[in-house]
PDB file as gemmi writes it, atoms N, CA and C in Angstrom:
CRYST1    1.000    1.000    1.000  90.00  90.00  90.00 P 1                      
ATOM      1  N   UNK A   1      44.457  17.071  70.242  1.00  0.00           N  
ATOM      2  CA  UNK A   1      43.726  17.746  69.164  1.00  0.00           C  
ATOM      3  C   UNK A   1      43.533  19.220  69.538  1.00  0.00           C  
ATOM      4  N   UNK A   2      43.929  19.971  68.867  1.00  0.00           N  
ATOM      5  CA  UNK A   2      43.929  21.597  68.755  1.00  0.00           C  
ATOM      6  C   UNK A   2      42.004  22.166  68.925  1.00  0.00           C  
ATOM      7  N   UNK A   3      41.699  22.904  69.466  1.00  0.00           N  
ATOM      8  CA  UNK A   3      40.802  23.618  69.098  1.00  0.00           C  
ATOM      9  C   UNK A   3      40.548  24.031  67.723  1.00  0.00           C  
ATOM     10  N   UNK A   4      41.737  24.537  66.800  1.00  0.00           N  
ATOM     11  CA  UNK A   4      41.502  24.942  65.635  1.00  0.00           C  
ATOM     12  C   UNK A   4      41.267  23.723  64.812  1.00  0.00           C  
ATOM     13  N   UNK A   5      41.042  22.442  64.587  1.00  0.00           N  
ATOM     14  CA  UNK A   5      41.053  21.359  64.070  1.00  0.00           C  
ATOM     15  C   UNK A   5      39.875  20.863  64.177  1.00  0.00           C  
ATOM     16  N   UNK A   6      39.365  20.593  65.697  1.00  0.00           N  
ATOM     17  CA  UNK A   6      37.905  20.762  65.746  1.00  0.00           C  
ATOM     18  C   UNK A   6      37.067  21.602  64.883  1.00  0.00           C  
ATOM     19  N   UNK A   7      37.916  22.775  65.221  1.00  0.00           N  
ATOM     20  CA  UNK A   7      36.687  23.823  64.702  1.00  0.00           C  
ATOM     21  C   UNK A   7      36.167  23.735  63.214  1.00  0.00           C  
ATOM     22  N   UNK A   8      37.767  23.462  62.398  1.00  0.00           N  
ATOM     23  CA  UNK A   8      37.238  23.215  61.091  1.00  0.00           C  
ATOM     24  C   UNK A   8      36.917  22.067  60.705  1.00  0.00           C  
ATOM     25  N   UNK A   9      36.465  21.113  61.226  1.00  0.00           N  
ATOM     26  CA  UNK A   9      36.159  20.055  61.531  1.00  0.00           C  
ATOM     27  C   UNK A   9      34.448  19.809  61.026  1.00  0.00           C  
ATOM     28  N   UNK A  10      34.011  20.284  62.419  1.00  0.00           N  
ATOM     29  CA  UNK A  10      33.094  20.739  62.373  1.00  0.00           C  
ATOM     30  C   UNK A  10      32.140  21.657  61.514  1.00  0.00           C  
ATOM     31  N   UNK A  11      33.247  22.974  61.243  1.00  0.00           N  
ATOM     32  CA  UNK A  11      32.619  23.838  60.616  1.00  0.00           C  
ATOM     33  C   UNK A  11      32.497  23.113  58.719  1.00  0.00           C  
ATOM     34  N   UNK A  12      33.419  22.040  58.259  1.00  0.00           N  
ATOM     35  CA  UNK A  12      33.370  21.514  57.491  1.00  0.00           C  
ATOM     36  C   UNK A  12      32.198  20.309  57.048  1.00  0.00           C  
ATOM     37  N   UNK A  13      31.601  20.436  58.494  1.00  0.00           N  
ATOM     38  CA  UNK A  13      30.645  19.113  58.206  1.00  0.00           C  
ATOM     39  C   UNK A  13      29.387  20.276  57.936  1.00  0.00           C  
ATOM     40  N   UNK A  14      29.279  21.638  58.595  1.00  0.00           N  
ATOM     41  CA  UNK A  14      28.027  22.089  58.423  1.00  0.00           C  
ATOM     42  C   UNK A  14      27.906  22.826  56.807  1.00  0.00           C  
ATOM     43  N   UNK A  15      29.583  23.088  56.304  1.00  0.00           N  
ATOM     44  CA  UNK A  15      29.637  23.564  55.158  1.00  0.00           C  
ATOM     45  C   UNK A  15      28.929  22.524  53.898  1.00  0.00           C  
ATOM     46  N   UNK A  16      29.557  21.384  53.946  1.00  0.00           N  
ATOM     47  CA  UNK A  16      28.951  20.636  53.258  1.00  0.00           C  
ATOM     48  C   UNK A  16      27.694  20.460  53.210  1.00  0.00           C  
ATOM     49  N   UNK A  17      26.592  20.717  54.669  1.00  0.00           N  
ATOM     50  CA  UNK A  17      25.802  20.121  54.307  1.00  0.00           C  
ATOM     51  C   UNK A  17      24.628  21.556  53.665  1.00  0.00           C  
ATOM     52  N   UNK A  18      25.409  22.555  53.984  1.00  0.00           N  
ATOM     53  CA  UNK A  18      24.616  23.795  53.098  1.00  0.00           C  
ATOM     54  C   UNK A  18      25.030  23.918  51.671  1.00  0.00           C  
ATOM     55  N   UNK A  19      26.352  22.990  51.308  1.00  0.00           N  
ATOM     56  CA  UNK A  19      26.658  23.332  49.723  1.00  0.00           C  
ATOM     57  C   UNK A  19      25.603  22.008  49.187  1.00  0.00           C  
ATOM     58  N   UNK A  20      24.945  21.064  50.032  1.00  0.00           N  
ATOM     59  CA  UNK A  20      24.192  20.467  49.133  1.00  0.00           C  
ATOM     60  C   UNK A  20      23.095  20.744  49.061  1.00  0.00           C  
ATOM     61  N   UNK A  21      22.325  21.698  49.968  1.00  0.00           N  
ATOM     62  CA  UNK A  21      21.397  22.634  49.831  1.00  0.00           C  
ATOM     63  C   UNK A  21      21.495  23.364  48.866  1.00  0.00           C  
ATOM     64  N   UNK A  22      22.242  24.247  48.607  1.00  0.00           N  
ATOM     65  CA  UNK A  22      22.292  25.224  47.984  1.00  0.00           C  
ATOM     66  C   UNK A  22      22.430  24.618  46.346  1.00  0.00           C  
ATOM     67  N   UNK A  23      23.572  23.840  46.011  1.00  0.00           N  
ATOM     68  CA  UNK A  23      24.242  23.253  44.565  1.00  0.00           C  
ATOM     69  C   UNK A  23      23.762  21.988  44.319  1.00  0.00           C  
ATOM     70  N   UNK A  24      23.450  21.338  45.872  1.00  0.00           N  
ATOM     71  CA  UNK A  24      22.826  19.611  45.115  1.00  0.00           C  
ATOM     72  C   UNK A  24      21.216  19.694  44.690  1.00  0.00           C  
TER      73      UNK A  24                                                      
END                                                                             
């Protein structure tokens, strides 16, 4: 597993949980 895969990985779990802050 790449570093870059993690990263968006990750950075995808914290995105979501601010778009349901923000839009949910």
């Amino acid at each position: 597993m790449s570093k870059g895969s993690w990263y968006r990985k990750v950075n995808k779990k914290k995105y979501d949980e601010n778009y349901d802050r923000i839009f949910g």
